[in-house]
VOGU-3710 file (C-alpha; in Angstrom, 3 decimals, decimal comma):
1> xxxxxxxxxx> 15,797/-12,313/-36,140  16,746/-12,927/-32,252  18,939/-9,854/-31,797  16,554/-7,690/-33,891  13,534/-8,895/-31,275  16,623/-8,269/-28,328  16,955/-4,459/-29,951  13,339/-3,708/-30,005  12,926/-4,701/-25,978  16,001/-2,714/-25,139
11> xxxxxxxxxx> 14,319/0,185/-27,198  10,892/-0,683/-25,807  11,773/-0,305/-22,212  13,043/3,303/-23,025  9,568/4,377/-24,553  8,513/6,981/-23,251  3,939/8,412/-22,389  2,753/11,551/-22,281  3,341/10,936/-18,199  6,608/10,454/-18,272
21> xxxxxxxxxx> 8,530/13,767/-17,260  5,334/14,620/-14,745  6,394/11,166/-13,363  9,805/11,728/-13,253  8,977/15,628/-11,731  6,443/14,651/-9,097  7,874/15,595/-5,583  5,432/12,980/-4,521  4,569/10,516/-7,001  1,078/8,789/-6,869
31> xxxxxxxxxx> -0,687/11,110/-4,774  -4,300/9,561/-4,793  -5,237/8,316/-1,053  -4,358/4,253/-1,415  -7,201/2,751/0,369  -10,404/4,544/-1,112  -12,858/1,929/0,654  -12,221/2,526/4,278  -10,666/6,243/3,947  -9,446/8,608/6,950
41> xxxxxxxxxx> -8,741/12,014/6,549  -5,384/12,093/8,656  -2,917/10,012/6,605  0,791/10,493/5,553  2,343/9,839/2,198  5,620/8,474/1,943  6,088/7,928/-1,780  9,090/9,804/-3,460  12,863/9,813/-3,308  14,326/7,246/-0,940
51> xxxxxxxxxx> 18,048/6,239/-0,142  18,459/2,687/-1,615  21,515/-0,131/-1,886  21,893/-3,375/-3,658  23,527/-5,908/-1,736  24,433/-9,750/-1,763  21,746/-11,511/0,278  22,989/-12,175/3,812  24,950/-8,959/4,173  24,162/-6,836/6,926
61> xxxxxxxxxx> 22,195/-3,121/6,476  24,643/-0,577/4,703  25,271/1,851/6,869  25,609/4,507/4,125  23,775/4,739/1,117  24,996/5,697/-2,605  22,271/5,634/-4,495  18,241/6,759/-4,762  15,216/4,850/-5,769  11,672/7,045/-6,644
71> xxxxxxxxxx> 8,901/4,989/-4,540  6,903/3,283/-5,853  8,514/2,391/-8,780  9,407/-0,924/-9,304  13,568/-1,198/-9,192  13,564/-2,278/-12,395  11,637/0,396/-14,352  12,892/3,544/-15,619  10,943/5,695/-13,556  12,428/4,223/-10,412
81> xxxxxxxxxx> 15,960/5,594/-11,645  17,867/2,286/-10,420  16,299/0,320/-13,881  17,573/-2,868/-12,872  16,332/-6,243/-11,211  17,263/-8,038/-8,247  19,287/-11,362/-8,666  18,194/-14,352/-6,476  21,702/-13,510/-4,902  21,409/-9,935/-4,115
91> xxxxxxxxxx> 19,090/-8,261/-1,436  17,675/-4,142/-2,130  17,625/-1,732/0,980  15,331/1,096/1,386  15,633/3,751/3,577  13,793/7,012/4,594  13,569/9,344/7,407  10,047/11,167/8,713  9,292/13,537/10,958  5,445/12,427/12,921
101> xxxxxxxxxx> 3,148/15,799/12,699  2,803/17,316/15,693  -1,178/16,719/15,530  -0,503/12,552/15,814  1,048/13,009/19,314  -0,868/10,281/21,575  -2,269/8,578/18,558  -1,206/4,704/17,458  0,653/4,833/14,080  0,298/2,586/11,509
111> xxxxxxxxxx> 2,901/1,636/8,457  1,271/0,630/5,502  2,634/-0,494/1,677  0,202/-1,452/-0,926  2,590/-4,043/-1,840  6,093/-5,113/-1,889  7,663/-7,924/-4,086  7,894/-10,500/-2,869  10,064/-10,574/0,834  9,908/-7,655/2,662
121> xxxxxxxxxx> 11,261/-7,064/6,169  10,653/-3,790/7,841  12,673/-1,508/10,898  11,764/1,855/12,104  14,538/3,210/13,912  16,871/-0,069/13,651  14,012/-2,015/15,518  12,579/-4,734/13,608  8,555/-3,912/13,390  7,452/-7,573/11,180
131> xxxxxxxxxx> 8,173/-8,857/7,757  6,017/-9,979/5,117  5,601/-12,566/1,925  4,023/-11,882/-1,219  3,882/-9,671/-3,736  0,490/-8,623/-4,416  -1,290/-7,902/-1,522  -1,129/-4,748/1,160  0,391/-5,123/4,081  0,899/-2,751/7,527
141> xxxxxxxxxx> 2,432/-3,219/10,825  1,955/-1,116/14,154  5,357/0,873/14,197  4,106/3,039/17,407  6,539/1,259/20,016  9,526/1,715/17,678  8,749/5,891/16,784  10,848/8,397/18,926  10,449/12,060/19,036  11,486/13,805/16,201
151> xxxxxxxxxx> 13,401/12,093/13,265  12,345/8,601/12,385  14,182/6,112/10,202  12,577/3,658/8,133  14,305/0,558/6,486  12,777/-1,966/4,428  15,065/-5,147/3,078  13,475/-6,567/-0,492  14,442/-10,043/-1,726  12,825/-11,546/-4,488
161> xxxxxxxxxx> 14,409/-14,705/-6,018  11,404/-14,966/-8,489  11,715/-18,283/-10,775  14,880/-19,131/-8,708  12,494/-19,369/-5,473  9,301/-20,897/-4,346  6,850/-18,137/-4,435  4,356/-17,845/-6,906  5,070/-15,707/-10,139  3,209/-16,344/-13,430
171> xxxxxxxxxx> 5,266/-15,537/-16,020  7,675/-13,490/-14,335  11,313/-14,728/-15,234  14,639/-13,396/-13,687  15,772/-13,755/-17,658  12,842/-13,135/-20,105  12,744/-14,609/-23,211  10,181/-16,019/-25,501  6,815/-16,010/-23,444  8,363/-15,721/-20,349
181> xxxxxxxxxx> 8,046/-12,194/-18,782  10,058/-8,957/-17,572  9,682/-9,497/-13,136  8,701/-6,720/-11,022  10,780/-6,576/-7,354  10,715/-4,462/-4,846  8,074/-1,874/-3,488  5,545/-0,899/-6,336  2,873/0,621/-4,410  2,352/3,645/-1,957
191> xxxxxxxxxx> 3,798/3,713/1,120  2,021/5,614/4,155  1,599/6,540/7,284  -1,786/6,459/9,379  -2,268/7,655/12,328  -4,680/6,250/14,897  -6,573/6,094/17,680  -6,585/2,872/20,442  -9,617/2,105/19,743  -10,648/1,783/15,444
201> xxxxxxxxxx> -12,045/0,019/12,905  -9,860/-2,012/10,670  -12,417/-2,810/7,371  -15,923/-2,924/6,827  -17,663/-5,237/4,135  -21,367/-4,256/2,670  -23,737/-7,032/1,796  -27,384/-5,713/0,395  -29,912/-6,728/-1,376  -32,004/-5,174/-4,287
211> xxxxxxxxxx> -34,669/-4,690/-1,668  -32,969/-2,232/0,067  -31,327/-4,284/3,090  -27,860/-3,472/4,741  -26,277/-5,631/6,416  -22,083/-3,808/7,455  -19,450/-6,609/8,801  -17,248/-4,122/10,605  -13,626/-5,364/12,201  -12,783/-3,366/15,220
221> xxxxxxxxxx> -9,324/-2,912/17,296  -9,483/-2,827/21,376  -13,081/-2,225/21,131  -14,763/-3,371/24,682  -17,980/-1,729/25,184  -17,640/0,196/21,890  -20,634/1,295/19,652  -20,642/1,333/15,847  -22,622/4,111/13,816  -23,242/3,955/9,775
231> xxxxxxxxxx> -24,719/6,786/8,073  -25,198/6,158/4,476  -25,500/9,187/1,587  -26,650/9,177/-1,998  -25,522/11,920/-3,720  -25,190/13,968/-0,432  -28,035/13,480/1,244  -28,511/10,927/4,407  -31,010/8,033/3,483  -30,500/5,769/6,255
241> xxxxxxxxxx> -28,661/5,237/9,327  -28,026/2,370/12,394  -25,331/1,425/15,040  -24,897/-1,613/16,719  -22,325/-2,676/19,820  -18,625/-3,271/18,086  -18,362/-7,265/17,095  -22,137/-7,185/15,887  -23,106/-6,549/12,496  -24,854/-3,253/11,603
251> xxxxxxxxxx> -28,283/-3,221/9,723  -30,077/-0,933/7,994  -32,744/-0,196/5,475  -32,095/2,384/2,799  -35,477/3,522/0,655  -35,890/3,388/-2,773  -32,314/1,981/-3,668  -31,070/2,999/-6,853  -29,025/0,140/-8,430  -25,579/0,534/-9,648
261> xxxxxxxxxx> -25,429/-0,274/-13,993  -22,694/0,803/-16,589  -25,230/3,409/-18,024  -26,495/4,761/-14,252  -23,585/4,041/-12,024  -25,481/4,632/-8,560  -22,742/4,616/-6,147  -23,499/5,243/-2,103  -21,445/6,542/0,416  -20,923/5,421/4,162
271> xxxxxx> -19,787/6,800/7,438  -18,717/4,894/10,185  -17,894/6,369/13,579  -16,752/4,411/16,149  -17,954/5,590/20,105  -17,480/4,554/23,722
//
């Protein structure tokens, strides 16, 4: 009865959707823009084939690569082509070159992944931009000191000892068996590029009311003697509008709200610019 149940998860991991070959096809896989609540219209996707090495932890960066990994599959999933895990002994490299349009010249540039399991240390251009723990929440780091002109390089070192380590993981298991679950390692959501300006806003949060009252927490970046403006839209049109000084909350009225249910899923839309 145990090797039959070991047959059907080796078989299991080789099923294959409907998706699969567009998956496996996709130039650029997972195309959608990451971070649909605070969205930009400049942004660069980096998800797709990258150079890639398993090491033993502690060795130093490869300095050639034999093997590819498609971002942002997890290593050990088919569609990553590598379809195996990370010990607690071994370390995964990534690595990528990009070339900056020319239309981000002057702008700040920001590196973001939607997340990385579960250590993740980052260099652009052998310089080491920050590291991160945790592997469920996005992270990004200001990379514009470390871009040059022309071809950039970027290298980001995985480790994820799972069970073996300290870091939370559910079920996950470096050896599944019983109730204990398949882990996930290594970068599993988009990677991208963003470029911009010295001055920006870095997330907004919406608190209303039934009655119509807006109240927009907006986090600004190098903001002195900044103003905020919010324009909000239902179905296209502008119902209401407001600005405040950057640091200050923003607050507005809109008329008539329409509440959001499962059978009329009112949804509004917001604009925030961000002037000196």
């Amino acid at each position: 009865m145990l090797l039959l149940a070991s047959i059907l998860l080796m078989n299991q991991s080789q099923i294959s959707t409907p998706w699969t070959n567009e998956a496996f096809e996709a130039a650029v896989p997972w195309q959608e823009y990451p971070r649909p609540q605070l969205v930009r219209s400049e942004w660069l996707n980096l998800n797709g084939m990258w150079d890639f090495a398993i090491v033993p932890s502690g060795s130093p960066i490869p300095p050639g690569f034999s093997e590819q990994i498609r971002v942002p599959y997890p290593i050990g999933s088919r569609l990553s082509g590598v379809g195996r895990h990370l010990s607690q002994d071994e370390t995964a490299v990534y690595r990528r070159s990009v070339i900056l349009p020319r239309e981000w010249e002057g702008k700040r540039v920001l590196l973001h992944f939607g997340a990385v399991d579960w250590h993740a240390r980052v260099l652009v251009n052998g310089v080491e931009v920050g590291e991160h723990f945790g592997g469920y929440d996005a992270f990004s780091f200001d990379v514009t000191d470390a871009l040059v002109e022309g071809e950039n390089l970027i290298t980001v070192v995985v480790r994820d000892p799972t069970n073996a380590g300290f870091q939370p993981v559910g079920k996950q298991r470096i050896n599944p068996n019983a109730i204990w679950y398949t882990k996930v390692d290594g970068i599993w959501q988009t990677v991208w590029l963003e470029p911009i300006p010295a001055a920006y806003i870095t997330s907004v949060r919406a608190h209303t009311t039934l009655g119509g009252a807006v109240r927009l927490q907006v986090e600004t970046e190098h903001t002195q003697d900044s103003v905020v403006e919010a324009e909000v839209y239902f179905k296209g049109a502008k119902v209401a509008a407001g600005s405040a000084p950057a640091g200050d909350d923003v607050t507005l009225s809109v008329p008539r709200p329409m509440a959001w249910s499962p059978d009329d899923p009112n949804l509004y839309d917001v604009t925030l610019r961000l002037k000196r």
